[in-house]
Every structure is written in structure tokens, then in C-alpha cells.
C-alpha positions as CSV (number, residue, x, y, z in Angstrom):
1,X,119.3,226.6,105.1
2,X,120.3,223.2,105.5
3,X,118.3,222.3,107.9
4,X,115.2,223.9,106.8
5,X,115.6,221.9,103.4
6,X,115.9,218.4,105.5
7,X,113.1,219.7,107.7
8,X,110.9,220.2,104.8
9,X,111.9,216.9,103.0
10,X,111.4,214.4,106.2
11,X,107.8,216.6,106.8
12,X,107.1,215.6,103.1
13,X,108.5,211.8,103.7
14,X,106.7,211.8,106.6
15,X,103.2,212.9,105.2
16,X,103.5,210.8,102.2
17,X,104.2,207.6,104.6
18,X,100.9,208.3,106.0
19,X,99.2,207.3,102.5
20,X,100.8,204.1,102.5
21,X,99.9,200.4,104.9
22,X,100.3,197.3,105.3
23,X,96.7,195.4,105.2
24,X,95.7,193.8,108.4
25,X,96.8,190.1,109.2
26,X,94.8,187.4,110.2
27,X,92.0,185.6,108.6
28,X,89.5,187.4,106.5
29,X,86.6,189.2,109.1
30,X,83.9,187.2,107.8
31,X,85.7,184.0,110.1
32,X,85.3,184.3,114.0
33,X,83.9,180.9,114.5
34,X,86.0,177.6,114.1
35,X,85.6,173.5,114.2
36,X,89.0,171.9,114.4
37,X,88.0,167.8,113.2
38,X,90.3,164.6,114.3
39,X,93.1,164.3,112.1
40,X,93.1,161.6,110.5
41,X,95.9,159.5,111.9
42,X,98.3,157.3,109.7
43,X,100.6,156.1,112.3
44,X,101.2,153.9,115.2
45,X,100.5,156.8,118.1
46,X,96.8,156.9,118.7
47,X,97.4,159.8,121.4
48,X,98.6,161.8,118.5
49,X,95.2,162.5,117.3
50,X,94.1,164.3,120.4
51,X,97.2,166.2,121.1
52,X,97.3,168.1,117.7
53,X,93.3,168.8,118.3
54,X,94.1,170.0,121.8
55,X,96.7,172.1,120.8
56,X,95.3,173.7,117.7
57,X,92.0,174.3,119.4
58,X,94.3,176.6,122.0
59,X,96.0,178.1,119.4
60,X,92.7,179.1,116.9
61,X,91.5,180.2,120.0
62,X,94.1,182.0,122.1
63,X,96.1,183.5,118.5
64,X,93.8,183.8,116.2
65,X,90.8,184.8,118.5
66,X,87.9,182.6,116.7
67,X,85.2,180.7,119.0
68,X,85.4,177.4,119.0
69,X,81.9,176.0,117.0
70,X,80.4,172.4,115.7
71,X,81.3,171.6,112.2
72,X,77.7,172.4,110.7
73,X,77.4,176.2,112.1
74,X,81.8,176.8,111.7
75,X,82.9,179.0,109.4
76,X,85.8,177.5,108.9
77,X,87.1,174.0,109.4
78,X,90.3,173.4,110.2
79,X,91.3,169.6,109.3
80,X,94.0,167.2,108.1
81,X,96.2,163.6,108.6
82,X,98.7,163.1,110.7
83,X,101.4,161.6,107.6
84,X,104.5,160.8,109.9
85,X,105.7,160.2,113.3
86,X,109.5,159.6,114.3
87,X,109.9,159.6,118.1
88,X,113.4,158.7,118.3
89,X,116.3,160.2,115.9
90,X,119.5,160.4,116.9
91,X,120.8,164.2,116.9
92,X,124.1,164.0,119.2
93,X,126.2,161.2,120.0
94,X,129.2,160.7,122.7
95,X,131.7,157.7,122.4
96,X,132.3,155.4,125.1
97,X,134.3,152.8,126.7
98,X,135.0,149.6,124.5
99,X,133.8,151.3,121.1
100,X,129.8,151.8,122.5
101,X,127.7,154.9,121.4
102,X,125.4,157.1,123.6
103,X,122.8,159.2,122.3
104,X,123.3,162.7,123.9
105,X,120.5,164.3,122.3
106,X,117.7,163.0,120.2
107,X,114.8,164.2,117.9
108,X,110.9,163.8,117.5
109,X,109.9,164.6,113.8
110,X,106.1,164.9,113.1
111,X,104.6,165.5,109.6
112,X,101.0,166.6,108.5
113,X,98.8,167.7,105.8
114,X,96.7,170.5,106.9
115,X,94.3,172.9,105.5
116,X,91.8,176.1,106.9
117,X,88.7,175.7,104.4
118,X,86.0,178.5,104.7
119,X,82.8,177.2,105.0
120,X,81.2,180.1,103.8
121,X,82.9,181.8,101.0
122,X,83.3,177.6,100.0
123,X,87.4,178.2,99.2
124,X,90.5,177.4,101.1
125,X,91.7,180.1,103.6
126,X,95.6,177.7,104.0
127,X,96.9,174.6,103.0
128,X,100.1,173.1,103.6
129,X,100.9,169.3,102.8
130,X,104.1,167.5,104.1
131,X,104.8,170.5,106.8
132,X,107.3,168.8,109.3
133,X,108.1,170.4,112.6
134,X,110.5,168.5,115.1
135,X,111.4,168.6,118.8
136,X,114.7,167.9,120.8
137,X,115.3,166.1,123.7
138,X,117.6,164.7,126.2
139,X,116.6,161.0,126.2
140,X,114.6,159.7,127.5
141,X,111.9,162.4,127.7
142,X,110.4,162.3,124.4
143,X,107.0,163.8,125.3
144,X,109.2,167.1,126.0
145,X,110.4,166.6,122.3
146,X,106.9,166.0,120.9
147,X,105.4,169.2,123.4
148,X,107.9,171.3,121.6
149,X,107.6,169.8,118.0
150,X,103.4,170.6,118.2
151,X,104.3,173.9,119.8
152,X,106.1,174.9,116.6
153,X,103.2,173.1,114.5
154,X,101.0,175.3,116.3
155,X,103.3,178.5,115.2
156,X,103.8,177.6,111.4
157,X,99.7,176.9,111.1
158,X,99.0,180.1,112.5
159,X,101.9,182.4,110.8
160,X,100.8,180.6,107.6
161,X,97.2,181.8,108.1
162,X,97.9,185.1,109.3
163,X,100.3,185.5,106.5
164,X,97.5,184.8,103.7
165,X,95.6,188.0,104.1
């Protein structure tokens, strides 16, 4: 009798579970096209610009599945400022002979305003001011540090819009 009862009560759980979802992620369906503009860039690195582009652009398109478009015919724009680059802070440190320091480890720390506006609806998909990623490395390879810090930018820009809908 026992069993029958739990059969009868998981069938019921079961059936009622059916009734009830989670809403699909992503951007709303009315987006499938995309211009990513220059960020505007407020520090010394002038490659900077073109290596968050390049690596949204793969991201918007790889992720989130939109076409790349001009800004004119987009339906959404993707855009923002590059606030804050710090290519060399000192995580790990060993001592050495007569009282000197090595840096074992070190950190690149990258900070940006950046928003998803939808072009035509004419309201803002995401927006996230003063998001900072960073990126460890062994010196001296800091572009390893900086690859991984805009991999992780790439990450929190797209679970941010995902998570919006």
C-alpha cells in the first residue's frame, strides 16, 4: 500500500512539474543582428581598443548567436569605455638573497563600462559600469594575463545578458 501511495504522489509531483518552467535565456527574439562600436579608450594601451572589439564580436557571435551588422541596420549596439588598465600587480612574492623580492606571480586588472542598448524597442537590454575582470600570470607574459582577463569579460558580458531575460 505503501508503494502505491508514493507511486501515486511522485505521478502527481511529476505531472504538476510539467505546468511549471523556467523562461528561455538569452536576449529577447526580436535581436539577431549586432554592431559592437570602439570602446572608447581612457588609458595608455591603444591595442586595448581592438582586443575587447575582437573578442566581444566572437563572443556575440559564437554565444549569443547574433550576426554581426553596421550600426544603422543593428538591432542592438553593444558599446562602452575602457575606464582602467593595470598590467602589472604583484599577486605572489618569493624572498631572496640579501633582502631582494621576486614577483612569482602577477596580475592584469581591466575595468569597463559597458551596455547592450536595443535599437529597436529604444531601451537597454544590460548595463554594467565599473565591471573589473583580471588575469594571472607568470611574469613576464602579461598578454597571457590580459587573454585570460578579456576571456572572463567576455563571460560576465554574456552571462549578464543571458541572465536579463
Amino acid at each position: 500500500m505503501n508503494h502505491k501511495l508514493a507511486w501515486i504522489a511522485l505521478s502527481v509531483l511529476g505531472a504538476w512539474s510539467c505546468l511549471y518552467g523556467f523562461a528561455g535565456g538569452g536576449l529577447p527574439p526580436q535581436i539577431h543582428t549586432v554592431a559592437i562600436l570602439p570602446f572608447d579608450n581612457q588609458t595608455s594601451q591603444p591595442a586595448l581598443t581592438q582586443a575587447v572589439s575582437d573578442a566581444l564580436r566572437e563572443a556575440v557571435e559564437n554565444r549569443l548567436g547574433l550576426r554581426p551588422a553596421a550600426e544603422a541596420t543593428a538591432d542592438a549596439v553593444v558599446r562602452g569605455a575602457i575606464i582602467r588598465y593595470e598590467p602589472d600587480i604583484p599577486v605572489s612574492f618569493q624572498a631572496g638573497q640579501a633582502g631582494n623580492v621576486t614577483v612569482n606571480k602577477r596580475r592584469v586588472q581591466l575595468t569597463l563600462n559597458v551596455e547592450i542598448y536595443d535599437q529597436r524597442q529604444g531601451r537597454m537590454l544590460w548595463q554594467r559600469s565599473g565591471l573589473t575582470v583580471d588575469g594571472e600570470y607568470q611574469p613576464p607574459q602579461e598578454a597571457q594575463g590580459r587573454q585570460t582577463a578579456l576571456n572572463k569579460l567576455v563571460s560576465d558580458i554574456v552571462d549578464g545578458a543571458q541572465s536579463q531575460w
